[in-house]
C-alpha positions, 0 to 999 in steps of 0.5 A: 034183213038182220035177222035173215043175215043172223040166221045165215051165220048160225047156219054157216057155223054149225056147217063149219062145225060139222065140216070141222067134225069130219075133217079132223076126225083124223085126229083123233082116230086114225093112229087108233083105226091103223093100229087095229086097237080098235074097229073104225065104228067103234073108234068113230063113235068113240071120238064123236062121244068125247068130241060132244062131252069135251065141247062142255068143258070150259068158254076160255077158247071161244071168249077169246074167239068172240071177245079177243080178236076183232072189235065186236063192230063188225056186222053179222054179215063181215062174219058169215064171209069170214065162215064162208072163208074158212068153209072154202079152205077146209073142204079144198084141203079134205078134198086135198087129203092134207090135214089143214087146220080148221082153226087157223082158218077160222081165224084167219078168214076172220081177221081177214074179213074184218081187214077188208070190211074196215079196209084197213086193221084198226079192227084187229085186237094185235095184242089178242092176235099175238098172245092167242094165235101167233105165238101159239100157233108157232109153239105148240106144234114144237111142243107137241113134237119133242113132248112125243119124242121123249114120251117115245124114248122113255117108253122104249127104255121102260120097256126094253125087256118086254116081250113085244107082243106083250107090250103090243097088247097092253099099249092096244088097250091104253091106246083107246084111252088115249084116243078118247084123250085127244077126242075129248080135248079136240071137243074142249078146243075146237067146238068151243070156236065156233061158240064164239063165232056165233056169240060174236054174232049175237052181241054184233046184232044186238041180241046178246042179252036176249039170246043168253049171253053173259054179261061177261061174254058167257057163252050161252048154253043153248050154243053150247048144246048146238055146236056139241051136237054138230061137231059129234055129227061131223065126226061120226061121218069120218074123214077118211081122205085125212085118215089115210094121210094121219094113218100112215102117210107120215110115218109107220105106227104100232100100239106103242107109238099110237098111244105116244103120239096120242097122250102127247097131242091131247096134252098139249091141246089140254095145256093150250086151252087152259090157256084160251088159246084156240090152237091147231089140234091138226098141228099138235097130233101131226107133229107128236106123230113126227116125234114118235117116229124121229124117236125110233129114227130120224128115216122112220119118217117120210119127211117129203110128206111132212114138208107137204103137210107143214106148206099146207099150215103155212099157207093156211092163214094167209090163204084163208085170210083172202079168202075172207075179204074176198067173201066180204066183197061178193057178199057186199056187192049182193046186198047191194044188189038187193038195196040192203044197207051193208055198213 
C-alpha cells in the first residue's frame, strides 16, 4: 500500500505541476500576447522553453518545500491531500479566471494537511513558515509594485523626446526579452516546488537514498527532469481564462509598459529564489502591472478588478489550508475502509 500511496503522490505532483503550467502561463506571456510583441504560438513556446530551463537552475526553493516547512514524519498519503488541496483550489480560480497563486496554495494545502493529520501544529517548521513564506509572501508583491512603478518613470523621463512609434518598436522587440526573463524565472521558483513536494515524499517513505536523494536533501535529477517537462507541458496548453484577466483586466499595456512590468516581476522572483523563498510569480507580475500603470496614473488602473484580485491572494492560504485537512479526512477514512493502516 506504500508504494501504491508513493505512486499516487508522484501522480498527484506532476498533475499539480502541469495545472500550475497552464495556470500561470499568464504570467509570463499575456502582456507579450496583448501587446502584439509576439504571436500566442510563439509566445507560448517561448515561455514553455524557458519555463523547462529555468526549472534547472538551482534546489534552494524546493529544499525549503521538502525540508523547511513540516516535520519530514508525515506520510506520503497527508502529502498527496495537501496535492489534492491545492489541485482543488487552482482549478476553481482558473475556472474562475482569477490568477491565484499556485504556490500559496501548495503551501497551504500542506500545512494544513500536516495540521489535521497531527490535529494540532507541533508539525509545522513556524520559524521556516515565517521567514520563507509569510514574510515574503506579504513583501514581494510590494516590491514588485514600486520596483515597476519607478522602472515606469525612469523610462517616461528617459524617453520624453522619443518618437512614440519609435520607442513602441524598440520596447516590442526588448519585451520578448523580457518575456522569456519572467518565464525563465517562474521555471526556477515554481517547478522547483513541486521537486520538493515529491522529494518530500521520497524521504517520508523511505526511499530518499535509493531514489537519489542527497545526503543533504539534493533534489534528484531524474525529479528534476519530470517536473521541467510537466510544467513546459502545462505551459504550452495556455491558460487563456487568466490571460484575458493579466492582459488587460487590470490595466491598459503597450510595449513599453509590457517590458516594465516584465523586467520588474522577473527581478523580484530572481531575488526571491536566491533567497529560497517559494513565493508567488502571480502576485510579483500582477502587482508590477499595478505599477506600471499607477506610473502613468493612479485612474489608469481598474482598482475594482485589482481589489477582486488581491481578495482571491488573501483567501488563497486559508482556503487551501482547509482544504487539505479536509482531503486529509476522506482519504483517511477511504483507507479505513480498505483496512490500510494510516498513522
Amino acid at each position: 500500500m506504500s508504494i501504491f500511496i508513493l505512486v499516487l503522490v508522484v501522480i498527484a505532483a506532476l498533475a499539480f505541476e502541469f495545472i500550475n503550467g497552464f495556470h500561470d502561463t499568464a504570467n509570463s506571456i499575456a502582456t507579450t500576447v496583448y501587446t502584439k510583441a509576439l504571436p500566442v504560438a510563439g509566445a507560448i513556446a517561448l515561455a514553455a522553453g524557458m519555463n523547462f530551463l529555468g526549472a534547472f537552475v538551482s534546489e534552494g526553493v524546493a529544499k525549503t518545500i521538502s525540508q523547511g516547512l513540516v516535520e519530514d514524519a508525515l506520510t506520503d498519503w497527508v502529502i498527496l491531500a495537501a496535492l489534492l488541496g491545492a489541485i482543488t483550489w487552482n482549478l476553481f480560480t482558473w475556472w474562475k479566471g482569477i490568477p491565484s497563486s499556485s504556490s500559496h496554495a501548495l503551501i497551504g494545502g500542506l500545512l494544513g494537511a500536516a495540521i489535521a493529520y497531527a490535529m494540532g501544529v507541533n508539525g509545522i517548521i513556524w520559524s521556516g513558515v515565517l521567514q520563507k513564506v509569510i514574510i515574503p509572501m506579504f513583501t514581494s508583491p510590494f516590491i514588485g509594485f514600486f520596483m515597476a512603478f519607478f522602472v515606469m518613470k525612469l523610462i517616461y523621463k528617459l524617453f520624453a523626446r522619443v518618437n512614440k512609434r519609435k520607442a513602441g518598436r524598440v520596447f516590442s522587440r526588448l519585451q520578448i526579452l523580457s518575456a522569456a526573463a519572467v518565464a525563465f524565472a517562474h521555471g526556477t521558483n515554481d517547478a522547483q516546488k513541486t521537486m520538493g513536494i515529491i522529494t518530500l515524499a521520497l524521504v517520508s517513505a523511505g526511499m530518499g537514498a535509493a531514489a537519489g536523494v542527497g545526503v543533504d536533501g539534493g533534489i534528484p535529477f531524474w525529479v528534476k527532469v519530470i517536473c521541467a517537462v510537466t510544467m513546459a507541458a502545462g505551459t504550452s496548453v495556455g491558460g487563456w481564462r487568466i490571460m484575458r484577466t493579466m492582459g488587460h483586466g487590470v490595466t491598459k499595456l503597450d510595449s513599453v509598459t509590457g517590458f516594465a512590468a516584465e523586467t520588474s516581476s522577473a527581478t523580484v522572483i530572481q531575488i526571491m529564489t536566491a533567497l529560497h523563498a517559494p513565493i508567488s510569480t502571480t502576485h510579483a507580475i500582477t502587482t508590477s502591472v499595478m505599477g506600471v500603470g499607477s506610473a502613468k496614473r493612479l485612474s489608469a488602473v481598474k482598482w475594482s478588478k485589482a481589489r477582486d484580485i488581491v481578495l482571491t491572494w488573501v483567501i488563497t492560504f486559508p482556503s487551501a489550508m482547509l482544504l487539505g485537512a479536509v482531503f486529509v479526512f476522506i482519504l483517511r477514512f477511504v483507507l479505513s475502509l480498505f483496512g490500510a493502516t494510516y498513522e
